[in-house]
N, C-alpha and C positions, 0 to 999 in steps of 0.2 A: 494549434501549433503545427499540425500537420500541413494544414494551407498555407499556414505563413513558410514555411520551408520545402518548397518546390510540392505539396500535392505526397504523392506514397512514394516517390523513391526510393522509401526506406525499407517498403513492401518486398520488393523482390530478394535483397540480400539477407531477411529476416526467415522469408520461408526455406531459403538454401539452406543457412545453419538451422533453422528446427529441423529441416527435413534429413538432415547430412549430417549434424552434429546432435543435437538436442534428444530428439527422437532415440535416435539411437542407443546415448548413453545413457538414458532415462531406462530405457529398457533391459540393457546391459547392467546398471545396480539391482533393479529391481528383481530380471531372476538370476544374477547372482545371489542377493538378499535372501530370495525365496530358497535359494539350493542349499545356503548355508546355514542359516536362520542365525545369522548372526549381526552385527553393525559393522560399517565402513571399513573402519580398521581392521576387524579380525575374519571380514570376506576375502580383504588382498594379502593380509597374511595367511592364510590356508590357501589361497592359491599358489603362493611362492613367498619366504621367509621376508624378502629383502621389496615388496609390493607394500607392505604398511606403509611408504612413507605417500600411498597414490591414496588410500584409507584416512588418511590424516591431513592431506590437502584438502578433499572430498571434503570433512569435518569441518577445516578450518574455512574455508570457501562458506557454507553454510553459516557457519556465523560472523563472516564480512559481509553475507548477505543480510541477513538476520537482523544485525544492528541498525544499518541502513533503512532498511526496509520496514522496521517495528516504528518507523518515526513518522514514516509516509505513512503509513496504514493509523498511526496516533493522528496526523491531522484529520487523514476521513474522520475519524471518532468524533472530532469536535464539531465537522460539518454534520455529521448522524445527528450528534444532541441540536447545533444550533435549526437544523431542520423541524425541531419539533416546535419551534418559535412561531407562532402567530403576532406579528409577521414575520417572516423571515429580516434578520439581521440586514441583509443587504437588496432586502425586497425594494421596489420605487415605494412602494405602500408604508414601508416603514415612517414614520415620522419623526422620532426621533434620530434620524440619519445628521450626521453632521459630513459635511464632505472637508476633507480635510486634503485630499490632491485636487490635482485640477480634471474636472470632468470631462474635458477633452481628451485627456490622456488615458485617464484611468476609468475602468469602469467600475461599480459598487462592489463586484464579488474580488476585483483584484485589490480593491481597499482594505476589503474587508479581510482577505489573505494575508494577504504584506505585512499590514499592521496590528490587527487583531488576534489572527491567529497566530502567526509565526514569529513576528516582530521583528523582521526587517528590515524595517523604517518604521522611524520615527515618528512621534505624532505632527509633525510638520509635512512628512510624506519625503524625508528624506534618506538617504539608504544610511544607514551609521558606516561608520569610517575605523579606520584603523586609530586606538586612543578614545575613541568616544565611550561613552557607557553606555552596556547594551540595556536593553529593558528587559527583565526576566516575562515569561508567559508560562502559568499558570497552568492555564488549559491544555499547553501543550506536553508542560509535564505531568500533569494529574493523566491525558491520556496515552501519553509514553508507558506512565506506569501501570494503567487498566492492559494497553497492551502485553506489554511484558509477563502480565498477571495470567494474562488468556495462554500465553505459551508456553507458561510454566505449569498451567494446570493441565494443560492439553496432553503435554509428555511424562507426568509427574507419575502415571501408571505405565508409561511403555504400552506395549500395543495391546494390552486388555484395554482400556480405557479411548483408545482410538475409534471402537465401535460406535459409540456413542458420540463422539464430534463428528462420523461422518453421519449419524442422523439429523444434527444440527446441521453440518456443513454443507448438506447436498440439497436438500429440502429448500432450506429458508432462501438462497439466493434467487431458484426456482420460483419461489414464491412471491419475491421481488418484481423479479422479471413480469411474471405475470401481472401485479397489480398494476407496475409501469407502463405495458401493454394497453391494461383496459383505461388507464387515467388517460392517457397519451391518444387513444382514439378518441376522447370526447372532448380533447381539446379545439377550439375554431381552427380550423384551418387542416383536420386531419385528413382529410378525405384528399 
């Protein structure tokens, strides 16, 4: 998507606001947070009575994120399980592949996308319309709700129990990286 849409133009005005916006106020909660040891709302009310309502945008911000964002992160889920597939779903290898767009358009993993996991379109490869009946997906709610599961247990102790997801959470990505690393050099053509 980036090469179809001019190449990184999108790069420079992205490092401004982390650098000018993001940065900043990442840093500005956090030691507030630390100075206070308290949450959003009751850091900008101890700074000034009438600051809770910047405490509670903060909050609500985080979960227009949150919602969003748990749905994106539910599909990776379903690419995580269908990845353990030999073959892969939308591998050439697969044989039982049915092409149901036209392969000049479409390629196997945007099929496999569109239809399978998100649904869509239709199984004719057509986007559904306003009035049509949508098709429910399964997989997207079963990992919607594995998601949701992971966030509610993650905060379900407050910050005792955050020790422990950052033993998970720094570790295993890490570990990712690495194996992709070593798979990825002994692919043809690594060198």
């Amino acid at each position: 998507m980036t090469y179809k849409y001019d190449g990184a133009n999108f790069f420079p005005p992205y490092l401004v606001c982390l650098f000018f916006m993001g940065i900043p106020l990442l840093l500005m909660e956090l030691s507030l947070g630390q100075k206070f040891q308290k949450g959003d709302i009751a850091v900008f009310r101890g700074i000034y009575p009438r600051f809770a309502g910047i405490g509670l945008a903060s909050v609500y911000s985080s979960y227009i994120i949150c919602f969003y964002y748990n749905v994106i992160i539910a599909w990776s889920l379903i690419y995580i399980v269908a990845g353990f597939y030999n073959p892969l779903p939308w591998s050439v290898h697969n044989e039982d592949w049915v092409w149901k767009c036209d392969p000049e358009k479409v390629t196997r993993a945007e099929q496999y996308f569109m239809i399978d996991t998100i649904r869509y379109y239709d199984d004719n490869c057509k986007p559904y319309e306003d009035g049509d009946p949508s098709q429910f997906s399964w997989r997207a709610l079963l990992a919607t709700f594995v998601t949701w599961a992971a966030c509610f247990l993650g905060i379900a102790k407050g910050v005792q129990g955050s020790s422990y997801i950052v033993w998970c959470s720094v570790p295993v990505p890490l570990l990712f990286i690495v194996v992709m690393i070593i798979n990825n050099s002994t692919l043809e053509g690594a060198g």
